[in-house]
N, C-alpha and C positions, 0 to 999 in steps of 0.2 A: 542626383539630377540627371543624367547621364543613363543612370539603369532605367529613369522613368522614361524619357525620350526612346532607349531604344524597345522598350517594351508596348510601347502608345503603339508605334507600325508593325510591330509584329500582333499584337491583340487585332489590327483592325483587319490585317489581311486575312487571320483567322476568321472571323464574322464572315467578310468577304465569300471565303471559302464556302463558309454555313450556307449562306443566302444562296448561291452558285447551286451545291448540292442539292439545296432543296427546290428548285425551282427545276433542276432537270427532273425529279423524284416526279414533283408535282405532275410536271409535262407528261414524263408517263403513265402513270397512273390516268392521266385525262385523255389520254389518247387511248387508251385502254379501254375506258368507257364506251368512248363514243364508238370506237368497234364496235363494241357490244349492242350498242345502241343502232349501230347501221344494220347488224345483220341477223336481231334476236326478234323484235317489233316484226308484227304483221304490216307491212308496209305494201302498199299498190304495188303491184310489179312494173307499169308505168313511171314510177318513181325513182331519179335516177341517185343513186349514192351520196353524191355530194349535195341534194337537196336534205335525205336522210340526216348525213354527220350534219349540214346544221343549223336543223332544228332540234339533235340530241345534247349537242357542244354547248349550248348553255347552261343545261342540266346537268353536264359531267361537270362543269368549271364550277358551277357553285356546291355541287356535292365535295369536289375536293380542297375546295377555298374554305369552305364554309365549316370543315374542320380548324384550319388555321387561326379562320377570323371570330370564332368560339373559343379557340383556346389564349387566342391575345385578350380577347374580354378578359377570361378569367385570371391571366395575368396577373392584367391591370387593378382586377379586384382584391389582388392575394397579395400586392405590394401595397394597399391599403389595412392591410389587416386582415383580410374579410375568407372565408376557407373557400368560396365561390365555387360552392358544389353542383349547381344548375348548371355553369358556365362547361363547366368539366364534364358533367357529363352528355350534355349535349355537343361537345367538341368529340368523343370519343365512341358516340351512337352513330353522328356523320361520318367519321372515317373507316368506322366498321364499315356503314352500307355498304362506300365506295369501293372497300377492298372486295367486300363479297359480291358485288358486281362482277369484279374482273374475275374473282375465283369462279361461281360459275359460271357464269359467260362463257368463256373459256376452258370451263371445263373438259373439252374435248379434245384438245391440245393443253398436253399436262406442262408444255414449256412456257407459253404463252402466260398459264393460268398462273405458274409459278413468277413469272417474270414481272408480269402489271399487279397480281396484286402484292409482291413485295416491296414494288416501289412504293406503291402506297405507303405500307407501313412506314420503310425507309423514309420516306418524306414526314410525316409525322412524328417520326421519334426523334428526328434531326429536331424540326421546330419544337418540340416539346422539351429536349435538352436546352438547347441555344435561348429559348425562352424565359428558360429555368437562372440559365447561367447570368443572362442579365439582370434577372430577378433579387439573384443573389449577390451583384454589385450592387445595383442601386441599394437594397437592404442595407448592405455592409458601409457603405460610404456616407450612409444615411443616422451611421449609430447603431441598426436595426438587429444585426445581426451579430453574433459571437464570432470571433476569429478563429481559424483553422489552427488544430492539436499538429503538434511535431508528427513525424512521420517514426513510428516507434521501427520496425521491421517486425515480420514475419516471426525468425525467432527468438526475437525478444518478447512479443504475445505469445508461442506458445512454451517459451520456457517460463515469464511472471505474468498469468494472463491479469492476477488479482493487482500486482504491482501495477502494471503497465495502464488497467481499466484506472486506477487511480491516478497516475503519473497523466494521462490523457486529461484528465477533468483538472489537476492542480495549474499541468502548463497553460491551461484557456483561463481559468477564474484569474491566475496570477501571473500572468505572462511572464513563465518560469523556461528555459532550456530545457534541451532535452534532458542532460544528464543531472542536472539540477531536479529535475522534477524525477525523477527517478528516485534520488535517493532521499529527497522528502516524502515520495512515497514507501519506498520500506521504512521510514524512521515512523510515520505515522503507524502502522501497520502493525509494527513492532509495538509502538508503544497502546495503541488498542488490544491487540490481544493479552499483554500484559496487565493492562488495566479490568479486561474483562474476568483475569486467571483471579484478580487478587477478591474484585469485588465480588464474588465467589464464593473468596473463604472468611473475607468481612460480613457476610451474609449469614455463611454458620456460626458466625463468633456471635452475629449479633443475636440468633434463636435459642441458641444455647444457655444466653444467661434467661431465657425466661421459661420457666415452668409449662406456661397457659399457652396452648399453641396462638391461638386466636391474639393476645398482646403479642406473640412473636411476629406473626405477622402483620402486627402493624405495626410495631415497629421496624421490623425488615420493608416493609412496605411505604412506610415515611419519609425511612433515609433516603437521598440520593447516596445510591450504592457507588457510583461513578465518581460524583467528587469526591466522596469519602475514598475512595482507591487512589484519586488524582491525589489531594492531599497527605496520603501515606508515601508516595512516591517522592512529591516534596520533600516532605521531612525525613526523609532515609537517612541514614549516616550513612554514606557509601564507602568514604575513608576506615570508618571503624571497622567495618566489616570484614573488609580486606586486608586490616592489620591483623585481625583474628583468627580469620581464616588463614591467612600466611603464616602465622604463630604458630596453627595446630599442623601447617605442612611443612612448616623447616626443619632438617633432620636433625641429630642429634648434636651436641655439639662434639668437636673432636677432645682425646683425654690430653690433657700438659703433662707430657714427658721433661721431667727435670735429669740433668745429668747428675747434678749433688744430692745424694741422696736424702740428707738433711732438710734439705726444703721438699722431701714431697713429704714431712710431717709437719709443715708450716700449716697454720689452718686452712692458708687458701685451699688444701686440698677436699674441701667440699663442694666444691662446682658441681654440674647434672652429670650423672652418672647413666641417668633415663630418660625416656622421652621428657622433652622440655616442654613443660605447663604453657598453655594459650596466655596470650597478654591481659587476659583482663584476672587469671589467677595471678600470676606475677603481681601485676601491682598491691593486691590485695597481701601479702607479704609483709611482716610486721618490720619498722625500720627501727623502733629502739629496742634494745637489750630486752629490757621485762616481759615483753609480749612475743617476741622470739623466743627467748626462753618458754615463755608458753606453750608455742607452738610446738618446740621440739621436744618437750614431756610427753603432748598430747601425741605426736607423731611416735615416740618411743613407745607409749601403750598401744596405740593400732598396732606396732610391727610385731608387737609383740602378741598380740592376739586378733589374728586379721580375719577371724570368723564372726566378732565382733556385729551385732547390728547398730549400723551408723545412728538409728533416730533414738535407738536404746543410749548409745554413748553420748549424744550430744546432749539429752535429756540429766543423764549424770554428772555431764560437765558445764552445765548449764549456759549451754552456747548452741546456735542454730544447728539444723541440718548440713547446709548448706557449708558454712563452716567449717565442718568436720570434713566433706567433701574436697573443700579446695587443702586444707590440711593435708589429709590424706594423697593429694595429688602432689602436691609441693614436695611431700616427702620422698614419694616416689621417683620422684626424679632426680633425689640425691640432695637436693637443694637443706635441707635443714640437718645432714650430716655435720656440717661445723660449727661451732661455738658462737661463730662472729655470723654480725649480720649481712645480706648482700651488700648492702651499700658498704660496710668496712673491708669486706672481701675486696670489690672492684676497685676502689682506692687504694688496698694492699699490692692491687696486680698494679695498678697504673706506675706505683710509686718502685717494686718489683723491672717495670719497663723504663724508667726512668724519665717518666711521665708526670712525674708526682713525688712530693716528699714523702720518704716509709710512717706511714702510720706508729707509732709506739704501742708497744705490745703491752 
């Protein structure tokens, strides 16, 4: 309440000011004229000066009024709606004459000719601002108008001009902060071009399954490629990914140095000896006895013949590709070196740490 009060007297001394300014602008620019008018006109030489100025002083006042009082028309017309292109341009025909009046007029003294017709100007551009500016309250008080964007600075347009052009449009629609709208604009941004990258390659997936270009393209052309990226994004497992991916980056595990020499022939001694298989082979790792044992016949044939081609041996052993693959991977890693299965190994170490009852051998 208080910022309103002290804001009311200083808005109106500013107007004040406007009106002030513009009336001395006007003043000269009309007196400028009527020079002109005293001493350019073929006039009687009988005729003394002050008869001349006036009968030309009504002719200057409406030529530099009649800019003003054209341009409040069109205003008035333009806080209706209306683009009031007559109005405008016949405000801005009158105050050319009047300048060019004074400019040649005066042309013979380049101070003079300088000085009146810039007031002119000046007096024009004052009313055309100030005109504008009430334009744009009444507008805005009115509902009419959108609210003024945060003021981003200089180098923040030109280090994210694309950020920033957005962050401008997010703070107005959703009368967001500065910093707020900033970082919903990289999140969008982000997440657009991302969405663009994938519907992309959902694009090739989708031409690819068809022979006939013509049905590719219409089916590429059917889909919304967009929500089809939006809904891949959805449904992502982000968790899995990152267990996976972390699986194939965590190093090796370190070796268990036993002091008793006796326990390093205990079976636990088949831990990873090699790089440690990603999590989604691990699990795939057989838990009872019979198919471990499987495993480690079929891992004993590969080592022992690792020229072997994998679709040739899966095909003998009558188990997938794929299979044979993760097999092969397990093995390498040390992992199917002992008798017992993971899960009786880990129970041997727990029970070993006294974590757990010794499993019986």
């Amino acid at each position: 309440m208080n910022g309103n009060r002290t804001r009311q007297p200083r808005r109106a001394a500013v107007e004040h000011a406007a009106w002030v300014f513009y009336a001395i602008a006007a003043l000269g620019s009309t007196i400028g004229q009527i020079w002109v008018g005293v001493q350019t006109p073929p006039w009687p030489d009988n005729l003394d000066w002050w008869w001349r100025a006036l009968f030309v002083a009504p002719f200057a006042v409406v030529i530099d009024l009649g800019g003003a009082v054209t341009a409040a028309f069109a205003d008035w017309r333009q806080r209706l709606g209306e683009a009031a292109y007559g109005w405008r341009i016949l405000s801005a025909a009158t105050v050319t004459i009047g300048v060019a009046i004074n400019i040649i007029g005066h042309a013979d003294v380049a101070y003079l000719a300088v000085v009146f017709g810039g007031l002119g100007v000046f007096a024009y551009a004052i009313w055309l601002m100030h005109s504008a500016a009430r334009r744009r309250d009444a507008l805005r008080a009115a509902g009419k108008l959108a609210d003024t964007a945060p003021v981003f600075g200089i180098v923040q347009w030109w280090r994210e001009p694309a950020v920033t052009r957005r962050a401008r449009s997010l703070a107005v629609a959703q009368q967001l902060p500065l910093h707020q709208a900033l970082d919903l604009a990289r999140r969008q941004l982000r997440d657009e071009k991302r969405r663009a990258a994938l519907a992309t390659h959902v694009e090739t997936l989708i031409r690819s399954r068809h022979d006939d270009p013509v049905r590719a393209d219409i089916a590429a052309t059917t889909l919304d490629l967009d929500a089809v990226a939006a809904a891949l994004t959805a449904h992502a497992d982000v968790p899995g990914w990152a267990s996976v991916i972390g699986a194939d980056l965590a190093p090796p595990a370190a070796p268990i140095l036993e002091a008793d020499p006796d326990v390093a022939q205990t079976p636990t001694a088949g831990l990873p000896a090699g790089p440690m298989p990603p999590a989604d082979v691990l699990r795939r790792v057989p838990q009872d006895q019979a198919s471990y044992d499987r495993w480690r016949q079929l891992w004993a044939e590969l080592k022992a013949n690792p020229d072997v081609e994998l679709a040739e041996f899966a095909v003998r052993h009558g188990i997938s590709l794929r299979q044979v693959q993760w097999i092969r991977r397990t093995g390498a890693s040390g992992l199917l070196d002992s008798p017992l299965t993971l899960i009786d190994r880990i129970a041997q170490l727990a029970a070993r740490n006294g974590h757990g009852p010794r499993p019986a051998s």
